[in-house]
Each structure stands twice: as structure tokens, then as C-alpha cells.
C-alpha positions as CSV (number, residue, x, y, z in Angstrom):
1,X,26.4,55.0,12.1
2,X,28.1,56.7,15.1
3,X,28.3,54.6,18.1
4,X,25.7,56.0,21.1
5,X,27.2,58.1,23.9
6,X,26.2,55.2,26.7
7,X,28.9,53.2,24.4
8,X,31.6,55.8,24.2
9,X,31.1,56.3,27.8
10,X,30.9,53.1,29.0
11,X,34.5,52.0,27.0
12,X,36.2,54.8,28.5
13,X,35.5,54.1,31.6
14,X,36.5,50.4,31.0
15,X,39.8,51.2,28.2
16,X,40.9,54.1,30.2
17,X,41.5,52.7,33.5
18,X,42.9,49.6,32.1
19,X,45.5,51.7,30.1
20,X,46.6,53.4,33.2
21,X,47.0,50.4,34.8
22,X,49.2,49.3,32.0
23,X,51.4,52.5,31.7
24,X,52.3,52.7,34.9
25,X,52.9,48.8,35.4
26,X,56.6,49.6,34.0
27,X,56.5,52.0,37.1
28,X,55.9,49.0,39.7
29,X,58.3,46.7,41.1
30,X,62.1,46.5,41.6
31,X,63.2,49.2,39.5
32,X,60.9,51.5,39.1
33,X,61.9,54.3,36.6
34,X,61.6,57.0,38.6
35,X,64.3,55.6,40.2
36,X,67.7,58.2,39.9
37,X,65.7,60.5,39.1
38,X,64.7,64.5,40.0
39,X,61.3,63.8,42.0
40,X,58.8,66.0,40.5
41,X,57.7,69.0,42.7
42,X,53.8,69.6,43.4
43,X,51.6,72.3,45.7
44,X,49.2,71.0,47.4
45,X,46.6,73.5,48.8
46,X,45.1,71.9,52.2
47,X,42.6,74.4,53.5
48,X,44.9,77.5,54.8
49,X,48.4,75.3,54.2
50,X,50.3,75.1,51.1
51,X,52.4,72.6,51.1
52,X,55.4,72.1,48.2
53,X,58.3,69.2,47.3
54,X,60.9,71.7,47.0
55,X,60.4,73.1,50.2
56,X,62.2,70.3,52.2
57,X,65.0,69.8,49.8
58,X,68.0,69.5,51.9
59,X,65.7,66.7,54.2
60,X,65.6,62.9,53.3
61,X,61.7,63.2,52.5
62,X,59.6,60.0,52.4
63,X,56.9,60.8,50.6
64,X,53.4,58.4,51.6
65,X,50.8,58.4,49.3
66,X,47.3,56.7,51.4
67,X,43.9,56.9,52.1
68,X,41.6,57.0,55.0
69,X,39.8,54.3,53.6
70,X,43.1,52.1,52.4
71,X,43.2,49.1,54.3
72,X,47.0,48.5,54.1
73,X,47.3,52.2,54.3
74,X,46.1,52.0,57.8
75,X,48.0,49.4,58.7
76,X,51.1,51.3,57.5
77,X,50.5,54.3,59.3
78,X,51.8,53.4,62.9
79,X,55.1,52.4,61.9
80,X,55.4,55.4,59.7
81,X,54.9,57.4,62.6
82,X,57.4,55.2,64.8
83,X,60.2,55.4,62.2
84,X,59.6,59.6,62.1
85,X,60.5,59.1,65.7
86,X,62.9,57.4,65.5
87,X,64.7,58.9,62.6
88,X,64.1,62.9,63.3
89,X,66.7,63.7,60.5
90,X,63.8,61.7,58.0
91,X,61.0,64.1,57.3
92,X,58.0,62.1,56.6
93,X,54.9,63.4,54.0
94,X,51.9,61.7,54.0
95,X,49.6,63.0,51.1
96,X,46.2,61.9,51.2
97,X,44.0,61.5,48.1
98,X,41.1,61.2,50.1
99,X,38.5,63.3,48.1
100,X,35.9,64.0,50.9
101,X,37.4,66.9,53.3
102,X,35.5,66.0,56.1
103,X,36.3,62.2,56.8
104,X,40.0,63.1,56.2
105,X,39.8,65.7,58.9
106,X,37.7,63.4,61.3
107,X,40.0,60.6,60.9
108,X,42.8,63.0,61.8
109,X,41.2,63.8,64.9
110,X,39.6,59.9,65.8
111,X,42.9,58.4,65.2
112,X,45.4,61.6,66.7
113,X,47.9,61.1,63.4
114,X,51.0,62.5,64.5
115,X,52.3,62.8,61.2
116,X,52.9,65.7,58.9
117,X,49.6,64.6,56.3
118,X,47.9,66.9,53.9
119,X,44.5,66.2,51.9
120,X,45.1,66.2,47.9
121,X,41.7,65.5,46.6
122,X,42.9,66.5,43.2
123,X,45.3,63.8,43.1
124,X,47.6,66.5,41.3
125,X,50.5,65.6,43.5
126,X,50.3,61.1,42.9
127,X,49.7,61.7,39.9
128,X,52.9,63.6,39.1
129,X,54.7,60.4,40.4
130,X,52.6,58.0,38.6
131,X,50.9,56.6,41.5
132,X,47.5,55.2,40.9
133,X,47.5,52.8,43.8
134,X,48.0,53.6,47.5
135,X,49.9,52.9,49.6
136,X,52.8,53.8,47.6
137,X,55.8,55.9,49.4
138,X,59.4,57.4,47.5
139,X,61.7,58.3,49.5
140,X,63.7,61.1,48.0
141,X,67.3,62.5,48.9
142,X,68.5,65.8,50.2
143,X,68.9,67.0,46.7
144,X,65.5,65.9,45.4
145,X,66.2,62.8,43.6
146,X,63.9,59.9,44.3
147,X,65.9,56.8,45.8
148,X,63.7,54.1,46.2
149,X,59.7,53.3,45.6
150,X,57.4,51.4,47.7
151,X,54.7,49.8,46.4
152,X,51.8,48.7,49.3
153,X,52.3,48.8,52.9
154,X,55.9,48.7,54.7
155,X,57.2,48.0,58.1
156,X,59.1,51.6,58.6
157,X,60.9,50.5,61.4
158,X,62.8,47.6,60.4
159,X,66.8,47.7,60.7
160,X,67.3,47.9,57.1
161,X,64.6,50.6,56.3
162,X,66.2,52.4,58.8
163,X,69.7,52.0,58.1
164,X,68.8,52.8,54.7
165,X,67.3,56.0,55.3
166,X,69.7,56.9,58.2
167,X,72.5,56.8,55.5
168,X,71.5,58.8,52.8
């Protein structure tokens, strides 16, 4: 007997995220193993913008991945924008995976984000870099190659972020 589609459907929507979750558990913590490695280059089509990776090699990029509605995301977002201040030579890339155009573009405009964001309601470009989970941020060297990963929200502005990112 063939089990009903409601089954099928209801243990892939259980098994599948789970196994996600497990795969890219190896992908969490200290040493990521993206880690030393090429970052992965992704388009993202935002309205009338294309944005792409390889477009800023030759910049420090650090790459945010959040959410309008992300908590922690929020509460990273000011000190992103500090440290772009504060480290010019640091191009920061926030990539939304907010899937509703409209709340993306009225939290834009409610909360006058000064950084450089685009909306990937795909997910295309996360998902390249494994990220399920936001806020997650890489920051990537001038030739490309991811340096470090964080995983949930940061304080951008602290001495050794910034000495960090100052030096590469």
C-alpha cells in the first residue's frame, strides 16, 4: 500500500528541514568550512539593480545576511552601519531574504537604513553560503576568499572587529 500524499507531505516538511539543519550544523561555530575558502559569487536582481559578489572584489566585503522581521537582525543593524562609517575602506552588503517586497521597501524608508541592502526573496544568494539562519555575516577579502563567519548578531564596532577588518 502506498503511503497517502498528506503523509509524504507532511514528513517532508518535518525530515527536510531537520536535515538542513543538520548539514549545515558542520557549517556553524568556530571553524566554519567555508573558512579559506573562494566565497561563492551570486546576482541578485532587486527591482531595477543587479547586484553581484565579484563586483567588489578588490574591497574587504562583509557580507550580512537579515531580515526585516529578525529580532537580532535589527538589533545588529546600527552598529553595522557605525562600523561602515567608521571603516570606509570596508564595503558592507546587507542581503535581505525578506520575501514580501513591500515591507522590505517600507522598512527601508521607516527606519532610513543607510546601508548598501538589497532584497533576495529567492534566497539564491544565502543559500550559496549555506546560510539558513539570519543573522549570519562573512566577511570576505580583497581577493574573494571568505575570512571569517558570524553566526547571530555582532557588535561591528568593537576594537577587535575593527582592527580585524582594518587589517585585511
Amino acid at each position: 500500500m502506498l503511503p497517502s500524499f498528506r503523509f509524504v507531505r507532511r514528513f517532508a516538511a518535518l525530515v527536510l528541514p531537520c536535515a538542513l539543519l543538520v548539514a549545515s550544523g558542520c557549517n556553524r561555530g568556530d571553524h566554519p568550512q567555508q573558512v579559506s575558502q573562494q566565497a561563492p559569487d551570486f546576482v541578485v536582481r532587486d527591482g531595477a539593480r543587479t547586484v553581484r559578489l565579484q563586483d567588489y572584489r578588490g574591497k574587504t566585503v562583509v557580507l550580512n545576511f537579515w531580515a526585516t522581521w529578525c529580532a537580532p537582525c535589527l538589533d545588529e543593524l546600527p552598529s553595522l552601519q557605525q562600523m561602515q562609517q567608521q571603516v570606509p575602506q570596508v564595503q558592507v552588503l546587507a542581503v535581505s531574504i525578506d520575501d514580501d517586497p513591500v515591507a522590505y521597501a517600507d522598512f527601508l524608508k521607516q527606519y532610513k537604513l543607510k546601508l548598501f541592502s538589497v532584497r533576495d526573496g529567492s534566497e539564491g544568494a544565502n543559500l550559496r553560503f549555506g546560510s539558513i539562519r539570519v543573522p549570519e555575516t562573512f566577511v570576505i577579502d580583497r581577493n574573494g576568499v571568505i575570512r571569517r563567519k558570524f553566526v547571530g548578531p555582532q557588535d561591528w564596532t568593537s576594537p577587535e572587529i575593527e582592527s580585524f577588518l582594518t587589517k585585511l
